[in-house]
Backbone as CSV, one residue per row, in Angstrom:
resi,resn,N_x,N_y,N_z,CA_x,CA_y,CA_z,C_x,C_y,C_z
1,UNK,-2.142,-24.701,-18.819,-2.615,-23.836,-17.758,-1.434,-23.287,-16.943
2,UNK,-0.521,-24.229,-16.583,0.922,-23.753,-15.782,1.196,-22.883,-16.704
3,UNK,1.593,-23.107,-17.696,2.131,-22.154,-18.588,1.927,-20.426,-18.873
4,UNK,0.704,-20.525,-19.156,0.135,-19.162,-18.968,0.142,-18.444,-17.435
5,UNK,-0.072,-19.522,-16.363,0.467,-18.880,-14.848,1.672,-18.409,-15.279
6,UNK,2.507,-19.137,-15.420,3.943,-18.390,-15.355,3.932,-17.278,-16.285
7,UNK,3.561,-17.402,-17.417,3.623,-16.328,-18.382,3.277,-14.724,-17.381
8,UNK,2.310,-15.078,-16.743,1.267,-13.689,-16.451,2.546,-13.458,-15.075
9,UNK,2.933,-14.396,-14.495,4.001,-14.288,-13.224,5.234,-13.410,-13.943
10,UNK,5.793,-13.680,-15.000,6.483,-12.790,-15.568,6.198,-11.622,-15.984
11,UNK,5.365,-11.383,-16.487,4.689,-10.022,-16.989,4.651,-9.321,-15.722
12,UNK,4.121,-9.547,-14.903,3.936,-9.020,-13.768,5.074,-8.643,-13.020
13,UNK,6.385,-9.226,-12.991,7.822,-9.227,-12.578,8.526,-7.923,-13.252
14,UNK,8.392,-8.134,-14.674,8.702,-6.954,-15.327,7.958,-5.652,-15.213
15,UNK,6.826,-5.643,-14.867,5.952,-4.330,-14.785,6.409,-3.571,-13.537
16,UNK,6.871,-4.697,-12.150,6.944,-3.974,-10.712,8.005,-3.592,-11.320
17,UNK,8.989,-4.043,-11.736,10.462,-3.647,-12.273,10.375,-1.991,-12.944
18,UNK,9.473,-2.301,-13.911,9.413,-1.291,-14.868,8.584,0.408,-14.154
19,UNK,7.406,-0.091,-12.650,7.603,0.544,-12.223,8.316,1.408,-10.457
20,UNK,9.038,0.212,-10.432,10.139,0.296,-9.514,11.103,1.831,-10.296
21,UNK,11.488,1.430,-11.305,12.784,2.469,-12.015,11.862,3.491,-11.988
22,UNK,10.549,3.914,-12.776,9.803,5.112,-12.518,9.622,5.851,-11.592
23,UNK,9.205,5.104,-10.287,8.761,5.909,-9.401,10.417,6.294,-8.370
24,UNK,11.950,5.549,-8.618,12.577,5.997,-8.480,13.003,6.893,-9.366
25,UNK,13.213,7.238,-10.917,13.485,8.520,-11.244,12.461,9.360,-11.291
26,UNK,11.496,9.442,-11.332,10.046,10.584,-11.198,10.141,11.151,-9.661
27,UNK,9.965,10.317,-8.740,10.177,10.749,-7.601,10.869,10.566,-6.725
28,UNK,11.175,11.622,-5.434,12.180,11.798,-4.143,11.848,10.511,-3.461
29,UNK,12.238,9.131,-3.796,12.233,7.962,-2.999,13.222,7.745,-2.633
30,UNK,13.689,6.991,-1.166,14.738,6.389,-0.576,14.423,4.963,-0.982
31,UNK,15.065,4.429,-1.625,15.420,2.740,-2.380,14.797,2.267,-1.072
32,UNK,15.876,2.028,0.125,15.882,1.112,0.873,14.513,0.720,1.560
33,UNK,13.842,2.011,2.088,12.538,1.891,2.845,11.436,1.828,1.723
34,UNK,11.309,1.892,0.111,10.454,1.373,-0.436,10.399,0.462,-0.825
35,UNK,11.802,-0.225,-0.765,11.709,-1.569,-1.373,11.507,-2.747,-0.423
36,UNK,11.936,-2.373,1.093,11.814,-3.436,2.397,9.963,-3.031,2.242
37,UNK,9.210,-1.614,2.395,7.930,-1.528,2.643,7.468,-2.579,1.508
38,UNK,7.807,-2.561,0.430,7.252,-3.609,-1.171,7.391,-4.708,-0.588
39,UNK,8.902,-5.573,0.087,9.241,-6.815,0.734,8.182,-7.201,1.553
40,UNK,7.639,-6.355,2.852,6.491,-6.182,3.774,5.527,-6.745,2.957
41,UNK,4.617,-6.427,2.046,3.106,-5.876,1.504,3.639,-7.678,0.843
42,UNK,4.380,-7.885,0.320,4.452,-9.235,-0.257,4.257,-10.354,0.419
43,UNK,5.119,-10.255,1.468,5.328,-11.535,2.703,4.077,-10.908,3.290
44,UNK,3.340,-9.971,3.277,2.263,-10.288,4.355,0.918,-11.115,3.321
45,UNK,0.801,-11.039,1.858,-0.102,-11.284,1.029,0.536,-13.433,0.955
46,UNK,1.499,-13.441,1.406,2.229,-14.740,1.503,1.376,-15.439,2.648
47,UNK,1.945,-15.127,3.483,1.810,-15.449,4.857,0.421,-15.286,5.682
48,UNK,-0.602,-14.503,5.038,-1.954,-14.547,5.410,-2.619,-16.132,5.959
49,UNK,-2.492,-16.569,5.158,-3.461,-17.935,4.196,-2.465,-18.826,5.857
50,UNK,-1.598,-18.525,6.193,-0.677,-19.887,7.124,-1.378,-19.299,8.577
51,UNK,-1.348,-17.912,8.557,-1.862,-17.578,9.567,-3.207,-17.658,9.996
52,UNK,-4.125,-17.104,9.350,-5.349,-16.848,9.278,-6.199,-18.198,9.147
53,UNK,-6.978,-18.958,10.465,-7.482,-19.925,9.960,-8.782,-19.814,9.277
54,UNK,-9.319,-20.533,8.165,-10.552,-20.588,7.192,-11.265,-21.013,7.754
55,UNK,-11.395,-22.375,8.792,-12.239,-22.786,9.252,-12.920,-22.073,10.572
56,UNK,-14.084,-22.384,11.042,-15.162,-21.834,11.428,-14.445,-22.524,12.926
């Protein structure tokens, strides 16, 4: 079961990668502010669950 997690964790590593390089040569992007906004959207999908309490 770990195994295949990681598997799909990689696949997934290579795809942002794969379309990281796209949407910098296809389009007028500045690196820095799409990749800190990508940094953002991550640490906030992180950090929800510590913040946000479940209980009632």
């Amino acid at each position: 079961m770990l195994r295949v997690f990681l598997r799909a964790e990689i696949i997934k590593l290579v795809l942002y990668g794969v379309f990281f390089i796209l949407a910098y040569k296809f389009f007028s992007v500045a690196i820095l502010p799409f990749l800190l906004g990508f940094m953002l959207a991550q640490a906030a999908f992180w950090l929800t669950p510590l913040i946000v309490n479940r209980e009632p």
